[in-house]
C-alpha atoms as one frame of an Amber mdcrd trajectory, in Angstrom:
protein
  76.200  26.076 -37.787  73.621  27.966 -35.922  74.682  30.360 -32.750  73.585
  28.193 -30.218  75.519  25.223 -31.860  78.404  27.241 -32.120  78.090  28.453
 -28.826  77.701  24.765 -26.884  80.644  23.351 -28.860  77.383  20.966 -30.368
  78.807  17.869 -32.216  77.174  15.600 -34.561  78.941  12.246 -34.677  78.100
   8.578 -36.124  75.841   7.679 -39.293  73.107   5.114 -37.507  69.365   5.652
 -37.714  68.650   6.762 -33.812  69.570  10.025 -32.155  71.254   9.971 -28.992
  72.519  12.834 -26.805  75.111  12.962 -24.675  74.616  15.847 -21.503  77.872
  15.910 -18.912  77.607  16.672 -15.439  79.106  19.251 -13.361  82.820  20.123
 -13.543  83.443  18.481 -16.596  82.250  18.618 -20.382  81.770  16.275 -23.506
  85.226  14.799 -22.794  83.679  12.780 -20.399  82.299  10.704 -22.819  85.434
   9.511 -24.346  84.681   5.447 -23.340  81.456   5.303 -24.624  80.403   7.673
 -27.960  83.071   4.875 -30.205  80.302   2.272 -28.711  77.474   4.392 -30.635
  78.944   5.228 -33.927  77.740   2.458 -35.997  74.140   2.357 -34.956  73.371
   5.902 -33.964  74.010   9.401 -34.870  75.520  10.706 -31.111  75.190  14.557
 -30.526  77.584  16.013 -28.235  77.503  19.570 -26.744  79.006  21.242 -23.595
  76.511  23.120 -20.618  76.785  26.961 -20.280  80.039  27.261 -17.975  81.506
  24.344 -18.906  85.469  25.379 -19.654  85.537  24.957 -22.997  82.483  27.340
 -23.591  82.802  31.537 -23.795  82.530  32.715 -20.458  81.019  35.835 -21.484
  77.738  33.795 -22.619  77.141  33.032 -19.080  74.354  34.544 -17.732  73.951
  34.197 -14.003  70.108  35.139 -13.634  69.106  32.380 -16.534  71.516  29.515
 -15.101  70.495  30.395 -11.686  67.571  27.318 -11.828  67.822  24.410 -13.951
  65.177  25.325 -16.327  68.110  27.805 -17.645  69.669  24.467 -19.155  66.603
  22.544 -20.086  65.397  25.789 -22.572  69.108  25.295 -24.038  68.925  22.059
 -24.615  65.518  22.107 -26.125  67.206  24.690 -28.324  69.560  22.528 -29.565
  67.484  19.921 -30.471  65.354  22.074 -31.970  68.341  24.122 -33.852  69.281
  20.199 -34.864  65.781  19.506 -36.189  65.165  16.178 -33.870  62.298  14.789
 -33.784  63.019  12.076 -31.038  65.844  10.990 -28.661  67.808   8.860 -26.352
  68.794  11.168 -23.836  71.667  10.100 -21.400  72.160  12.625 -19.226  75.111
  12.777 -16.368  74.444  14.112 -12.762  72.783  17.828 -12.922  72.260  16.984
 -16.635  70.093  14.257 -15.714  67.587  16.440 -14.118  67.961  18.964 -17.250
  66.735  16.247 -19.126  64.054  14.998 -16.797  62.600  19.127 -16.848  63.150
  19.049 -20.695  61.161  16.213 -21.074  58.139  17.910 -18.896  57.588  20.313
 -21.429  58.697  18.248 -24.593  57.589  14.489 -23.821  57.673  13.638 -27.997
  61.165  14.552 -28.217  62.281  12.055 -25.620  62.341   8.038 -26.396  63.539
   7.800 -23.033  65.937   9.036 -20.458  69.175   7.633 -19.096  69.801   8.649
 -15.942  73.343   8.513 -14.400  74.439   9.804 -10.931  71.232  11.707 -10.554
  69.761  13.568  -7.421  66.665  15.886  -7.250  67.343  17.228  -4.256  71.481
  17.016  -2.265  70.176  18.532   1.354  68.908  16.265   3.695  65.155  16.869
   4.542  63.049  15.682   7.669  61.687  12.553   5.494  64.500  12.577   2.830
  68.229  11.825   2.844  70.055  13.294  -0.202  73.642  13.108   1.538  74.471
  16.846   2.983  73.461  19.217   5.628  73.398  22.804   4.593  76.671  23.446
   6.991  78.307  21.097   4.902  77.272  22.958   1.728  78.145  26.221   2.484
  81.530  25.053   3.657  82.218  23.608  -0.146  80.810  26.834  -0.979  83.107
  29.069   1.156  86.283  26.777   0.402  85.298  27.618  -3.461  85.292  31.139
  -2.929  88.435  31.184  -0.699  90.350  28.943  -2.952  89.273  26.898  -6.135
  92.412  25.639  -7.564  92.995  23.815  -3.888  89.128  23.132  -4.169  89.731
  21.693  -7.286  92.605  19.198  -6.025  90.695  17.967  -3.083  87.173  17.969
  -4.757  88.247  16.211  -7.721  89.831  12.497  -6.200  86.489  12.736  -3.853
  84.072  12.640  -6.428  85.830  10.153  -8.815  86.407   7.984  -5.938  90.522
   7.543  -6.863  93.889   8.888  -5.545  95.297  11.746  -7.323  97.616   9.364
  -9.749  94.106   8.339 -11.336  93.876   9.000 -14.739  90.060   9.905 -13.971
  91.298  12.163 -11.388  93.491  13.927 -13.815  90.814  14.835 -16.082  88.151
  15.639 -13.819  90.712  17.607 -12.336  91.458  19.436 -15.844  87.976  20.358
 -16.643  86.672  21.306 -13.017  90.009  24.058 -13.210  88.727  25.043 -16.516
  85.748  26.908 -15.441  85.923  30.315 -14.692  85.539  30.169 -10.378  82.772
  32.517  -9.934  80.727  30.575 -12.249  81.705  27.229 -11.052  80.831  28.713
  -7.569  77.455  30.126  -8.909  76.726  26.620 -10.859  77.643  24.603  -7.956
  75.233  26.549  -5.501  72.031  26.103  -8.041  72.941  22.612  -7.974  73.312
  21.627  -4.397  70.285  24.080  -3.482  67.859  22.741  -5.826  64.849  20.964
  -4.944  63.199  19.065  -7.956  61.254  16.503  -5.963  57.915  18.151  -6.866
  58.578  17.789 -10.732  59.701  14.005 -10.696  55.794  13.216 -11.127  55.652
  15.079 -14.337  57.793  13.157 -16.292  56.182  10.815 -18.279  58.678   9.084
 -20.408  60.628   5.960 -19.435  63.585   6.160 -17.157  66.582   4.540 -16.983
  68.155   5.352 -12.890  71.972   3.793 -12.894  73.962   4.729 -10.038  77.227
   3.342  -8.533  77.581   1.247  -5.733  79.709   3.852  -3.742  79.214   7.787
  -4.563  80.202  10.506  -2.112  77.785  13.019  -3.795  74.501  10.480  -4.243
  73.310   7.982  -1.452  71.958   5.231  -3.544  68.629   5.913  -1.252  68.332
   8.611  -3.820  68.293   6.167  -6.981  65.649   4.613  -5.075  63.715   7.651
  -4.073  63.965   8.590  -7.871  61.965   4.944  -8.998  59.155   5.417  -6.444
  58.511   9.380  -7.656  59.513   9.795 -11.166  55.843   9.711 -13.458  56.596
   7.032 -16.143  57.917   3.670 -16.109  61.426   3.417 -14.368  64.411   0.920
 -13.731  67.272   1.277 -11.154  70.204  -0.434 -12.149  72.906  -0.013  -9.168
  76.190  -0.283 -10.841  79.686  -2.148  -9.095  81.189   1.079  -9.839  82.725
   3.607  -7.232  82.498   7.793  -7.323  80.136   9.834  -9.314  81.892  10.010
 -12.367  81.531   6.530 -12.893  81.695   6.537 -17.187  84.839   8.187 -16.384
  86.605   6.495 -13.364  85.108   2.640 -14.376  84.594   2.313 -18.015  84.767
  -1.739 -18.062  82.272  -1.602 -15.780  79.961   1.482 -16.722  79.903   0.887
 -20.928  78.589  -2.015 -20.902  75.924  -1.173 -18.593  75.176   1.706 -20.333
  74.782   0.257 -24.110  72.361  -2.338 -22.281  69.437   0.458 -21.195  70.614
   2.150 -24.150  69.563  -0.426 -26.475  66.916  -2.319 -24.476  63.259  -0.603
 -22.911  61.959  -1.240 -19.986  59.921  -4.679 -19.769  57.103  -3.791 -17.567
């Protein structure tokens, strides 16, 4: 296994023809595709890895200046495709790793089939002709109740974003993984995130997108699965799910899976 395998945790699951990767979102890491990689076994080879930060990765690998834009991510997941030797992909990427994706296919449109796109948002502040969902008081008051607190952070972050009570197994194991990061780099993480602005990129990307987004998601407006079909470069499709939260693969499997084997399996019919 080569270091940067080693150092994202990278698996290499199934024994089918087609690649697909598997990217989490924020807060949580390749756990949170429990419901869905047994779906993939028999007809694709399904790599799994876990971001920079993510709990279950070395703190000490962190580097604050590199994952301080999103481009930090996209040149590591290049890297492990490249350390992987893949030639082409489905790439279904979760929340923040949706955009990874969307940059990574910018500057490497061959290795990208096309893009699945759950829970995405280029951009979480409002703007005068946008509406991505906060105002910047709002973010720096997540920010400052990170810094002040994280484990009670944590326990009132995690049954907002899944969209559950706190009895929720969903809950439970969002819960587990947001604790598991280290809280100055969640903190650090979570401001690149909510302060990033990718709007000017979307026309770049040239391979086929796949937007899915649930029904009811405190962190993404569906406005912003729209905005994301109007601006993204190549051919897209927004599929708005009956799900609830932004963890919906997580918190609404029954729902999500089979949702998510359809755009895996099927392209866009223009």
């Amino acid at each position: 296994m080569g270091i940067v395998e080693d150092a994202h945790n990278v698996r290499l699951l199934g024994t089918g023809e087609g690649i697909i990767v598997l990217a989490h979102g924020f807060g949580t890491d390749q756990s949170v595709w429990r419901h869905l990689v047994p779906h993939l076994l028999d007809d694709y080879r399904v790599i799994l890895f876990d971001n920079m930060g993510a709990g279950p990765t070395n703190p000490d690998y962190f580097d604050f200046d590199r994952y301080s834009t999103l481009e930090g991510y996209a040149y590591d997941l290049l890297a492990i495709l490249e350390e992987l030797r893949v030639h082409s992909c489905i790439f279904v990427g979760h929340s923040v790793s949706a955009l990874v994706g969307a940059i990574a296919s910018i500057s490497r449109p061959d290795l990208f089939s096309k893009l699945v796109l759950i829970s995405a948002s280029p951009r979480y502040l409002n703007d005068a002709d946008y509406y991505g969902g906060f105002e910047q008081e709002e973010l720096d008051q997540l920010f400052e109740a990170m810094r002040s607190n994280y484990k009670a952070w944590c326990s009132g972050f995690a049954p907002l974003a899944v969209g559950g009570d706190m009895d929720s197994v969903a809950v439970q194991e969002f819960s587990r993984t947001l604790f598991n990061i280290r809280p100055d780099i969640a903190l650090s993480v979570a401001q690149t995130i909510f302060q990033s602005d990718l709007r000017q990129v979307l026309g770049m990307v040239t391979v086929p997108s796949h937007i899915l987004q649930s029904s009811k998601d405190l962190a993404v407006p569906i406005a912003v699965s729209e905005y994301l079909h109007q601006n993204l470069g190549g051919d897209s499709i927004v599929e708005v799910m009956a799900s609830d939260g932004h963890l919906p693969q997580l918190s609404s499997p029954d729902i999500v899976i089979p949702v998510l084997l359809r755009h895996i399996r099927h392209d866009i019919v223009a």
